[in-house]
C-alpha positions as CSV (number, residue, x, y, z in Angstrom):
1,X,22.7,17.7,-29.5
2,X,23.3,19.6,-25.5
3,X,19.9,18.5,-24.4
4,X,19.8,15.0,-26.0
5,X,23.5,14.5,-24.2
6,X,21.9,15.8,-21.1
7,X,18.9,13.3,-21.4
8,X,21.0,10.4,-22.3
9,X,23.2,10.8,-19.4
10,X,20.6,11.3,-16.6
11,X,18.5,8.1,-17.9
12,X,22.4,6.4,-18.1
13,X,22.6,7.7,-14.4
14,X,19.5,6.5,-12.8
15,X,19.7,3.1,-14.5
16,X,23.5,2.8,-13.4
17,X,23.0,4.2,-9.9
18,X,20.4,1.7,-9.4
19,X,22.1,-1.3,-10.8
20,X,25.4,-0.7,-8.6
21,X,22.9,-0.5,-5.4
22,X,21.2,-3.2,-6.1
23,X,25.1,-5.1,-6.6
24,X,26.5,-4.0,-3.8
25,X,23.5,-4.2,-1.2
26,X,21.3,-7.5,-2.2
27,X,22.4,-11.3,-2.6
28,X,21.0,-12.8,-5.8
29,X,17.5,-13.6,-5.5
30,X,16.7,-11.1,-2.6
31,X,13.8,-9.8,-2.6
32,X,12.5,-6.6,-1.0
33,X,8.6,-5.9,-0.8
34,X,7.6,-2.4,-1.9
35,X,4.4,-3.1,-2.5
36,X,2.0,-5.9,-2.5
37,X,2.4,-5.5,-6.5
38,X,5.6,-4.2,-6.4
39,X,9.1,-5.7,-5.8
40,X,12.8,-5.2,-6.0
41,X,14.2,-8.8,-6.8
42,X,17.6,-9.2,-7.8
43,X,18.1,-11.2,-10.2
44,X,20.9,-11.6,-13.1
45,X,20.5,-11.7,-17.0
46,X,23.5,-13.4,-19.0
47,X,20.9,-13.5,-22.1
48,X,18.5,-11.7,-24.1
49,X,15.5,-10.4,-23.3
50,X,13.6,-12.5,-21.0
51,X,16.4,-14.2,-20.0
52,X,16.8,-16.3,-23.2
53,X,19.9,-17.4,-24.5
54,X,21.8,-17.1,-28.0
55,X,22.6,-20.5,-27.3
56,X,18.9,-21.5,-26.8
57,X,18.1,-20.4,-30.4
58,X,21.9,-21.5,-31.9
59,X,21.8,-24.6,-29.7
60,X,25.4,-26.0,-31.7
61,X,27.4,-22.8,-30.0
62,X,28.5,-22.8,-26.5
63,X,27.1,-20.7,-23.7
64,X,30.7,-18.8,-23.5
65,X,30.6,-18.4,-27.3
66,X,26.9,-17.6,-27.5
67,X,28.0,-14.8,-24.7
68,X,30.4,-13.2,-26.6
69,X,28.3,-13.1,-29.7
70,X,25.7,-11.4,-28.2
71,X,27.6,-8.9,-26.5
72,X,29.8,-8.1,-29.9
73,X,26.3,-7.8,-31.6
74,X,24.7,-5.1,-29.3
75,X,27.7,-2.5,-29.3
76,X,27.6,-3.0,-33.0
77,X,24.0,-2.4,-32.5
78,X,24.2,0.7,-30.1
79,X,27.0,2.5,-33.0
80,X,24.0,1.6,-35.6
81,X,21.2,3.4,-32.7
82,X,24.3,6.2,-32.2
83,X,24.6,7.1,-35.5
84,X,21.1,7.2,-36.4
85,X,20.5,9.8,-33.7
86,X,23.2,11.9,-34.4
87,X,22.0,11.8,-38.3
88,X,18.2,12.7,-37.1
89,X,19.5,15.6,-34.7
90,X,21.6,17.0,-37.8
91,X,18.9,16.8,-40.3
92,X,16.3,17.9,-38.0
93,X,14.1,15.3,-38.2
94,X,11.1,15.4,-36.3
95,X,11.6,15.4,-32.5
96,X,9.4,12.3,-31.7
97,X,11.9,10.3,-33.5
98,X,14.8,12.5,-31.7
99,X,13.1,11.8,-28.7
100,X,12.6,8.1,-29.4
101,X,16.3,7.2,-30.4
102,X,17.4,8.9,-27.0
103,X,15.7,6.4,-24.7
104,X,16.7,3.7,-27.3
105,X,19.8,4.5,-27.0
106,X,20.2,5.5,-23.6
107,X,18.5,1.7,-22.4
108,X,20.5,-0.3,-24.9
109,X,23.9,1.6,-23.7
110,X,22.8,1.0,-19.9
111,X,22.8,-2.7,-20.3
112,X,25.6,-2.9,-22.9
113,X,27.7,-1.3,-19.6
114,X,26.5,-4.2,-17.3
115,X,27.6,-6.5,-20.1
116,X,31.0,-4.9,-21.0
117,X,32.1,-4.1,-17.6
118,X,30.1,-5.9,-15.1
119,X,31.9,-9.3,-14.7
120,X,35.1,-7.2,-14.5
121,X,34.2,-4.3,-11.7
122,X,32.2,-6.6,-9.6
123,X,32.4,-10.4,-8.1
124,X,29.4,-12.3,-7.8
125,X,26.3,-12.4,-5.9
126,X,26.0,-16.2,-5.1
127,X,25.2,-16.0,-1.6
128,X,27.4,-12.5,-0.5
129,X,27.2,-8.6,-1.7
130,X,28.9,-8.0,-4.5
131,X,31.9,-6.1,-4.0
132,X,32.7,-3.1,-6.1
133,X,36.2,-3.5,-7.7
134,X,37.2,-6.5,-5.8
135,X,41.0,-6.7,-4.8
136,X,41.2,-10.1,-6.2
137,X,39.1,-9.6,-9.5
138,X,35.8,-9.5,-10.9
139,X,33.4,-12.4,-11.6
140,X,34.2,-12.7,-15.2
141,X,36.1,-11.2,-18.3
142,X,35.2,-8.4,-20.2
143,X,32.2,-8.6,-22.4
144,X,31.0,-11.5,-20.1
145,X,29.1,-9.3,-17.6
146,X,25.4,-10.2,-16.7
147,X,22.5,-7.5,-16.8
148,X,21.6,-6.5,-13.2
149,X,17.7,-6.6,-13.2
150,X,15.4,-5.8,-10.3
151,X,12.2,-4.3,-11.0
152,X,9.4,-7.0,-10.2
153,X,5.5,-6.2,-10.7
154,X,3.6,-9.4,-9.8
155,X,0.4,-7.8,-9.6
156,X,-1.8,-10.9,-10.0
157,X,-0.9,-14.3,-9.2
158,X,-3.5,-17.5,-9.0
159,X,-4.8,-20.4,-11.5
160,X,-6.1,-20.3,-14.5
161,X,-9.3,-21.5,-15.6
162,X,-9.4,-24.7,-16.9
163,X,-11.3,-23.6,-20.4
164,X,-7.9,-21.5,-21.7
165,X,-6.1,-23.8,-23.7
166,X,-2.8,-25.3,-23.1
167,X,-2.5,-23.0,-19.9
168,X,-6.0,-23.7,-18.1
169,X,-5.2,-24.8,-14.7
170,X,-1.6,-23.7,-14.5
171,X,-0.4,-20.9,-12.2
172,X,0.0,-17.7,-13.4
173,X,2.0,-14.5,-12.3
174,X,1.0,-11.4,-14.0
175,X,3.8,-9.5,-14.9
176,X,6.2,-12.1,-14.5
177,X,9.5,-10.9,-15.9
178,X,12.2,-8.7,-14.1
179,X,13.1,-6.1,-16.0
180,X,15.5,-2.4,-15.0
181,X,15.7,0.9,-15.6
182,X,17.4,0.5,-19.1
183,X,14.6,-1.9,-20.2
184,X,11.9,0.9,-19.4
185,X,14.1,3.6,-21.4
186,X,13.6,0.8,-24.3
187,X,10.2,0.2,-24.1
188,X,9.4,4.0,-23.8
189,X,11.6,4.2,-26.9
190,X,9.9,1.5,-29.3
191,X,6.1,2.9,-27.1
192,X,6.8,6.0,-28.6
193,X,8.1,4.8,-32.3
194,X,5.0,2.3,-32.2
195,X,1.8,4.8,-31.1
196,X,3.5,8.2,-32.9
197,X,5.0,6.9,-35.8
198,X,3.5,9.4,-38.1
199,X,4.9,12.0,-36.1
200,X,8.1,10.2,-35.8
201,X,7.9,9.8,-39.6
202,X,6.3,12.3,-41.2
203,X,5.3,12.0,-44.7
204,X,6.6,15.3,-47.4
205,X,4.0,16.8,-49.1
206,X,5.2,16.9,-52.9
């Protein structure tokens, strides 16, 4: 339990460290050039994953609604992840799955913080640098914050042939979507559930 704690907290502390640069030193949309293939873009994620909305899906609910919904859901979601990890590290189940439900967990916290906290600690980024713990109040309410992304890949970018159906001829930017540190803890997570799942779930011999 010592070393997952340890684990979860410095994966909590690189995505959070970043996130509160990023805030308090880029305007929305800037854009800093790394590489030609690599970017940090600042952009802001009041959704789901790739920037979708509850409301898109559930189109009768309101944005504000929608919001609060979706944030209620994932820290019901992160006690479900919580528990499960603390049940695996108690019954000794096998460390791949230990391993996986840490970065799980440690991702899906990170952006449940933004989301909690966020609109309260900070104001926004519309054309300024967000302040941290403005004197005259945050952006938003609690559990109205916006996940702070800024990892940006766009390794390839040009038409597509005309032959590929439905997208020949459009542009295309490959990898598109902006993504952070907490997103890479997930992905590593569900990687690692996905290609080891027999050693995450190993079956008893009778």
């Amino acid at each position: 339990m010592k070393k997952a704690s340890i684990l979860i907290i410095i994966i909590l502390l690189i995505d959070q460290i970043s996130k509160i640069y990023i805030k308090t030193h880029f305007q929305l949309h800037e854009s800093e050039t790394v590489f030609s293939w690599f970017k940090i873009y600042f952009v802001e994620n009041d959704g789901m994953a790739w920037g979708t909305k509850l409301s898109d899906i559930l189109p009768f609910i309101g944005d504000r609604t929608a919001k609060l919904c979706l944030t209620t859901f994932r820290i019901f979601a992160i006690l479900g992840i919580g528990y499960w990890l603390v049940n695996a590290i108690k019954k000794k189940h096998s460390k791949t799955l230990i391993f996986a439900l840490i970065f799980i967990f440690s991702g899906a916290l990170g952006n449940i913080i933004d989301s909690v906290f966020y609109g309260v600690i900070f104001n926004d980024s519309f054309g300024q640098v967000a302040t941290f713990l403005p004197i005259d109040g945050g952006y938003d309410k609690a559990l109205f914050g916006n996940v702070v992304d800024m990892l940006y890949f766009p390794m390839w970018q040009g038409n597509l042939p005309e032959w590929i159906p439905y997208l020949g001829g459009e542009n295309f930017i490959f990898f598109e979507p902006v993504f952070n540190i907490a997103d890479v803890a997930i992905a590593i997570g569900f990687g690692i559930l996905l290609f080891f799942n027999n050693k995450a779930f190993p079956k008893k011999i009778l």
